[in-house]
C-alpha positions in Angstrom: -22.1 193.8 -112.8 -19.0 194.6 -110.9 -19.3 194.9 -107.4 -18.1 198.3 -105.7 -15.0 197.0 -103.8 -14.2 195.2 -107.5 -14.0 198.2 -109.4 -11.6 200.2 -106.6 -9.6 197.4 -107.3 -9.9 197.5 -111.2 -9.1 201.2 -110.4 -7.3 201.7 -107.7 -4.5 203.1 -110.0 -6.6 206.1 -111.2 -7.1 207.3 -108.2 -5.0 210.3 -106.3 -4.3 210.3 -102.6 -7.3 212.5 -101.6 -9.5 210.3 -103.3 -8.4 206.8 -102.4 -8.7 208.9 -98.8 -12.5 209.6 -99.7 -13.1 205.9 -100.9 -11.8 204.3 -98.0 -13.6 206.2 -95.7 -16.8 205.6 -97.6 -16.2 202.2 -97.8 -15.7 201.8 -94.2 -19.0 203.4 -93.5 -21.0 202.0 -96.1 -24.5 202.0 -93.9 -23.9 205.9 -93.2 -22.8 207.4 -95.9 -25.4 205.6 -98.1 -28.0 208.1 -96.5 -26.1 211.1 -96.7 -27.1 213.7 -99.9 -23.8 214.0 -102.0 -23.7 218.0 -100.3 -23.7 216.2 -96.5 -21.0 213.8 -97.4 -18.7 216.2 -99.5 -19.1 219.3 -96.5 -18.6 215.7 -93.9 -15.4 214.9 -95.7 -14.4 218.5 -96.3 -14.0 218.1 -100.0 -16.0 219.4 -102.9 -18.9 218.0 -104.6 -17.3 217.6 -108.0 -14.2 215.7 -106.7 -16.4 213.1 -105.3 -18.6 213.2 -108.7 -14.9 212.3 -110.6 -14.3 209.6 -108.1 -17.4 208.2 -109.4 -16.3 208.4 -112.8 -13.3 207.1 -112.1 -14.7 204.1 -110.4 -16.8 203.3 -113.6 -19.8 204.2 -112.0 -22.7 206.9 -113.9 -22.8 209.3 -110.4 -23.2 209.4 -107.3 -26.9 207.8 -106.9 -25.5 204.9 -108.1 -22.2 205.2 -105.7 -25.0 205.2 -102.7 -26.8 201.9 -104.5 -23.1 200.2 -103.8 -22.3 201.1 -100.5 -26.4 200.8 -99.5 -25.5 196.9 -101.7 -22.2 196.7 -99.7 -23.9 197.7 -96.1 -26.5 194.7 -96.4 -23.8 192.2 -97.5 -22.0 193.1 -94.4 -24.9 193.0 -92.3 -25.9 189.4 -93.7 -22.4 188.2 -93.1 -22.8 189.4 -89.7 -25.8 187.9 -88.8 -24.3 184.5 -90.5 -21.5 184.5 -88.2 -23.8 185.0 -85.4 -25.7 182.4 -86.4 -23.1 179.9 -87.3 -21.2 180.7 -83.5 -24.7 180.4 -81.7 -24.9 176.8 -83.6 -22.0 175.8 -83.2 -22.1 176.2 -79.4 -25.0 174.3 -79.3 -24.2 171.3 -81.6 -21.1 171.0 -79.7 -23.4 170.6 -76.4 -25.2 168.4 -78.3 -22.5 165.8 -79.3 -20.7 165.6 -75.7 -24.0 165.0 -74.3 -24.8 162.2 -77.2 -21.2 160.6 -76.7 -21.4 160.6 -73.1 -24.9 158.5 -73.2 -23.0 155.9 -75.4 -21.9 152.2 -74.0 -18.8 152.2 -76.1 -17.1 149.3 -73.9 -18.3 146.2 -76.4 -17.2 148.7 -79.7 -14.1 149.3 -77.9 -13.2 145.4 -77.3 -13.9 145.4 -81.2 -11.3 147.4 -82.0 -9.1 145.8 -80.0 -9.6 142.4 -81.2 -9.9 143.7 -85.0 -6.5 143.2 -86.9 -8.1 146.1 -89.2 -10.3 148.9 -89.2 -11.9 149.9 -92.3 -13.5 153.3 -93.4 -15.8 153.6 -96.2 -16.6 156.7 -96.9 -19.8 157.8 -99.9 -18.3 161.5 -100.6 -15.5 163.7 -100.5 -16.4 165.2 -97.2 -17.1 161.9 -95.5 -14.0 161.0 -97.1 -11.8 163.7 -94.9 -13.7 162.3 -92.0 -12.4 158.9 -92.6 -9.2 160.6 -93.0 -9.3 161.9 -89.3 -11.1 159.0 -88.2 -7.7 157.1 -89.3 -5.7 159.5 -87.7 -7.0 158.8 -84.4 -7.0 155.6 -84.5 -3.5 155.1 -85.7 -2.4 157.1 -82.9 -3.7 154.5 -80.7 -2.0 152.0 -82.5 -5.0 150.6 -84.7 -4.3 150.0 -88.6 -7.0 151.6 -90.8 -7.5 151.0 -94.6 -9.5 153.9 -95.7 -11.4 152.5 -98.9 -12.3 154.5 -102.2 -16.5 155.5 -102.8 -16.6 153.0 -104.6 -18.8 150.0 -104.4 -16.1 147.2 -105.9 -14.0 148.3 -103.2 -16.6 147.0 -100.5 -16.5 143.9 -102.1 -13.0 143.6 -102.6 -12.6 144.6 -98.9 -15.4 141.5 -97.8 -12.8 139.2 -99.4 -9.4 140.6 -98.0 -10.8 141.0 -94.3 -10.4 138.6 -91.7 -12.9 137.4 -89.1 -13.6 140.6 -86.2 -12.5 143.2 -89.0 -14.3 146.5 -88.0 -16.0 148.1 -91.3 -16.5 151.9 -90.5 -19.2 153.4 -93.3 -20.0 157.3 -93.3 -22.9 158.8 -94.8 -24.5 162.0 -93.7 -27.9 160.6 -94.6 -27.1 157.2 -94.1 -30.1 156.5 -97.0 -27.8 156.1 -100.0 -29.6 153.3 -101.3 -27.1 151.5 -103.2 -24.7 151.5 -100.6 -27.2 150.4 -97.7 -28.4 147.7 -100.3 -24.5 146.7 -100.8 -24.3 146.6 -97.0 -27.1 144.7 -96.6 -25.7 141.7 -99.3 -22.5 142.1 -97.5 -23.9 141.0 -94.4 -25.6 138.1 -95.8 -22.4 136.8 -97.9 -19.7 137.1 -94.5 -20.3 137.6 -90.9 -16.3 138.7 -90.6 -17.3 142.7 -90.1 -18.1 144.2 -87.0 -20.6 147.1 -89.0 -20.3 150.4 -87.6 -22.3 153.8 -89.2 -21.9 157.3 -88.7 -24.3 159.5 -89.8 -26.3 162.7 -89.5 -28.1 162.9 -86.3 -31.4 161.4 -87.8 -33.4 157.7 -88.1 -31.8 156.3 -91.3 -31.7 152.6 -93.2 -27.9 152.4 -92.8 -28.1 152.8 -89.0 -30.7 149.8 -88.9 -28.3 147.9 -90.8 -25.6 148.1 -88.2 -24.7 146.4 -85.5 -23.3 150.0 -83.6 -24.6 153.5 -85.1 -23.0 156.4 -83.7 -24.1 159.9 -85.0 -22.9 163.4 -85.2 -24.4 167.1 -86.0 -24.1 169.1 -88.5 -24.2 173.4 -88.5 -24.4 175.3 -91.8 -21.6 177.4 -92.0 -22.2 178.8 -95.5 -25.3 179.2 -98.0 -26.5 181.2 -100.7 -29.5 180.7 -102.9 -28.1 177.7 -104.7 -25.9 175.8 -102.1 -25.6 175.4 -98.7 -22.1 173.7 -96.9 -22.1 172.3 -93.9 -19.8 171.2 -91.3 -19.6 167.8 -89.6 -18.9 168.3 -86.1 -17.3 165.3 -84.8 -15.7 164.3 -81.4 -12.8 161.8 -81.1 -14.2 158.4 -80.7 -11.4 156.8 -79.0 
């Protein structure tokens, strides 16, 4: 079913000035004028019961009880996106507390000689969203003159990697749960076939196999910034590393 601001749309060209004048104020006021009787909210509008009856006609819809179901339907939806942006600012805050206060606590110094000794960085990435990490990742570091090779999700191209690095090659790998265990096995055969890498994880802020794996694990936060019944997204909240 169509929701109500659908079916203005659907029918927005049906509709005269006064009543496109009556829908938008109706719309804007959803909570309010879902509680008023169809005589309060003609006599509050200053129009006549009937022409809001033909608006609801117009719209698709069987009267105007089911016009008040909508805007009662729309009223909650606005109220939930509301409260989710509250939520998600209130998080977000927080998080972001969280990481400067994490990133501060970290001796960096011997990482950092890494990277400076490293004649490549590489980032492994086991998703699409880890894989725009690694993209910014990469970013940062080229801007302090570092080359990066960001590698496919892809297990071959781990291997393939092993045999192209040299010796002091840093080998970034994100994973927001840092338990995928084909990669962490792959990691863990990689570090008994070549000692070249300098291993670094980053991963949700939680204990995790890849992290123990490691010779530096850094971590990072996550806030939910959307969900519904079937999916929840969630955004990485990273600080620059270098």
């Amino acid at each position: 079913m169509a929701n109500l601001k659908t079916m203005i749309l659907n029918n927005n060209d049906k509709l005269n000035d006064s009543e496109k004048k009556i829908i938008q104020f109706v719309v804007n006021n959803p909570e309010s004028c879902s509680k008023l009787s169809l005589s309060k909210l003609a006599k509050k509008l200053y129009v006549s019961e009937s022409a809001i009856f033909r608006l609801c006609k117009k719209l698709g819809l069987s009267g105007y009880s089911e016009l008040k179901f909508d805007l009662h339907e729309l009223a909650s939806s606005e109220n939930r996106a509301i409260r989710a942006h509250s939520d998600f600012a209130h998080d977000l805050l927080k998080a972001t507390a969280d990481v400067v206060k994490y990133f501060h606590s970290l001796n960096l110094k011997n990482l950092y000689q890494a990277f400076d000794n490293a004649s490549m960085v590489y980032l492994f990435s086991t998703g699409w969203e880890q894989q725009l990490i690694a993209q910014y990742i990469s970013h940062e570091l080229f801007m302090v003159g570092l080359h990066t090779t960001i590698l496919p999700s892809a297990v071959d191209e781990l291997k393939a990697a092993s045999r192209n690095a040299k010796k002091g090659d840093v080998l970034f790998i994100i994973s927001f749960s840092g338990d995928n265990k084909i990669i962490n096995e792959e990691i863990a055969k990689l570090k008994l076939r070549t000692d070249k890498f300098v291993l670094v994880s980053l991963t949700n802020m939680k204990q995790n196999k890849l992290a123990s794996l490691t010779q530096y694990n850094m971590y990072f936060p996550t806030v939910v910034f959307w969900k519904d019944l079937k999916i929840t997204k969630r955004l990485p909240l990273l600080q620059p590393i270098v």
